[in-house]
Structures are given as C-alpha cells and as structure tokens.
N, C-alpha and C positions, 0 to 999 in steps of 0.2 A: 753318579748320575747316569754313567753310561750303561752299567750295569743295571739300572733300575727301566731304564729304555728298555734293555733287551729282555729282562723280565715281561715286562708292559707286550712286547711285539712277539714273545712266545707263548703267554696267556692268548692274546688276542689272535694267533697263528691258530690253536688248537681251537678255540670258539668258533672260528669263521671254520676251521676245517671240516670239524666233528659233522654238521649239520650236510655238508657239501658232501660229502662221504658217506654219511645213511641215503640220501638222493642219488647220488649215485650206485650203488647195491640196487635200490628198488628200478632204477632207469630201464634195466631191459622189458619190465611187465609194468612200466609209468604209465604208457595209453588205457592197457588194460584195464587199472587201479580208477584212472580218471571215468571210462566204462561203469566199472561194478560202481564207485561214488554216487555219478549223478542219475542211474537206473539198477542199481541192485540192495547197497545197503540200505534202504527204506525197509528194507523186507530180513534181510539177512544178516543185519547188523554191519557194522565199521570193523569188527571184530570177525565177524563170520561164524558167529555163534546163532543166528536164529532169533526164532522167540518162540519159546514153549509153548508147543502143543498146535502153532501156527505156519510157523516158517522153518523148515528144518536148517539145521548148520549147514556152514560149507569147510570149516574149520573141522578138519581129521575124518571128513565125510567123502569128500573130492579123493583123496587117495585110496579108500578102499573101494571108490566104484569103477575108477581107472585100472584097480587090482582084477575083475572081471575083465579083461582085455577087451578086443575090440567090440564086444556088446557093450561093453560101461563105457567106453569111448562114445559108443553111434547115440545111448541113452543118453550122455548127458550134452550131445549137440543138440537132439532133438528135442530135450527139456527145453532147451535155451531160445529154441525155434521155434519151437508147436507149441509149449506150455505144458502144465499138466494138472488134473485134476482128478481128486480120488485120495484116499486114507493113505497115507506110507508109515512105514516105519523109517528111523534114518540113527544111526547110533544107539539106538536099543528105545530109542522116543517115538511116540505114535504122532502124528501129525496132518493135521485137516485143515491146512490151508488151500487155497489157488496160485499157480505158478504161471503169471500171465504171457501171451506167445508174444516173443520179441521182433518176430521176423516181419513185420512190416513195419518196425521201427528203427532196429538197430540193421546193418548193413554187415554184409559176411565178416571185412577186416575186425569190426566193432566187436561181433561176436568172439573171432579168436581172440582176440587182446581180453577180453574179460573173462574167459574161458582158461586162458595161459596163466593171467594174473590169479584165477580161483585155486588153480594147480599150485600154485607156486607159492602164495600166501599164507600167514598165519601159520606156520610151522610144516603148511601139506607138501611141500618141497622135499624133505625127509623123509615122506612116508611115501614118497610115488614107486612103483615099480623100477624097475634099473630099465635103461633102453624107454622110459615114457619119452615119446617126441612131442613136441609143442604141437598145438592146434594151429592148421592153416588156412589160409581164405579159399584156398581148393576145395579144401574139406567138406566147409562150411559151405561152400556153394553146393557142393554133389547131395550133401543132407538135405539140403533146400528143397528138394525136390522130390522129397518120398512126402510132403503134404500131409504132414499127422493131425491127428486130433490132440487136446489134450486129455482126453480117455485111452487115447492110443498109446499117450506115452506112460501114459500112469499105467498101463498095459507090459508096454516097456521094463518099467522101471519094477513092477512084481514081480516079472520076469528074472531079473538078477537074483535074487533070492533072498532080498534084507527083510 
C-alpha cells in the first residue's frame, strides 16, 4: 500500500512539476509572449511563422535582422512603432502585407517585452548574435521620437539588404 502511495505521489510530483517548469523557462519573456498574443499573432501566427506571401515570420527572421547590428536593432523598433508598408522580402519569401503602427497603442514597456519575447522565441534565442542585449523602455522611448512613416520604415527595412 505504502509503496503504491509513493508511486501515486511521484507520478502526480512530475505532472504538477513538468507544466510549472516550461512556465517557468518562458517567465523572463511571459509579459512579452502575453504582448505578441493579444496584438501580434493575428498576423504572425502562435508560431511566428507568418502567412504566405502576407505576413512575413518572425521565427529565424528576428535573428538575422539583429545580425545587422545597430541598424537591424533601430529597424525593427521602428517597425514595431511607425509600421511599415511596401514589398519585403524576409527569409527568401516576397511579402505584401501592412505592418500597422503600434505606438499610439502599445506603451514603450509593452513594446520591449514583445520585442524581447520575438528575440527570444521559437528557437531565435540561438540564433542571436553573441552580446545581443534585451530591448529597453529607454530605448523605445529615444525611437519614439524619430516619428517614421511607415514608407519610411519600409525605407528602413530595404535598407538592410534582404
């Protein structure tokens, strides 16, 4: 009997644990995740894969544009803030959607955390440059304030050279 207890309380130790243990892994980029949920994956997917030919990924995308240093850094604050509009390519896929301007919705903290979480997600954690620092609400405020278009960022974003 007693042995079938401890069976029973070591199954039931690993079920409750398993779940507590992936939450916490994702805990430091959790605001973010909450962020990209309830204003990003409509467009970018749960996955951060896109949708063909409309929404480019942000899955294995986010790290080669952080690979351009601090231009791929200033371009993808200023996506996130002005929006952008115009043809890209992104992973070798051409892409004619609209990237709507968040910044009189979402708030600088809001920006970084979804910003951190994009970096960080879906395997782009891996593929960051060595020395990538987190995005901060300093940041995001100094960005705030070069007032793009979103032709300007799509201006921006040719600019790198995808």
């Amino acid at each position: 009997m007693r042995r079938a207890l401890r069976a029973l309380l070591a199954v039931l130790a690993v079920a409750v644990s398993a779940p507590l243990l992936a939450h916490a892994q994702d805990a430091p980029f959790a605001a973010g995740k909450t962020v990209f949920e309830e204003h990003c994956s409509v467009c970018h997917q749960a996955s951060g894969q896109g949708i063909p030919g409309a929404f480019p990924p942000l899955a294995g995308n986010v790290p080669l544009v952080l690979q351009r240093g601090d231009e791929g850094r200033t371009t993808l604050r200023h996506i996130v803030l002005f929006g952008m509009q115009g043809q890209i390519t992104a992973l070798g896929a051409t892409f004619d959607g609209a990237m709507p301007t968040w910044a009189p919705v979402l708030d600088d903290q809001h920006i970084a955390d979804a910003l951190n979480y994009v970096s960080h997600a879906w395997g782009n954690d891996a593929q960051l440059p060595d020395g990538t620092a987190t995005f901060t609400v300093d940041e995001i405020a100094a960005a705030r304030e070069a007032g793009l278009t979103p032709k300007q960022t799509h201006e921006e974003w040719r600019g790198l050279g995808f």
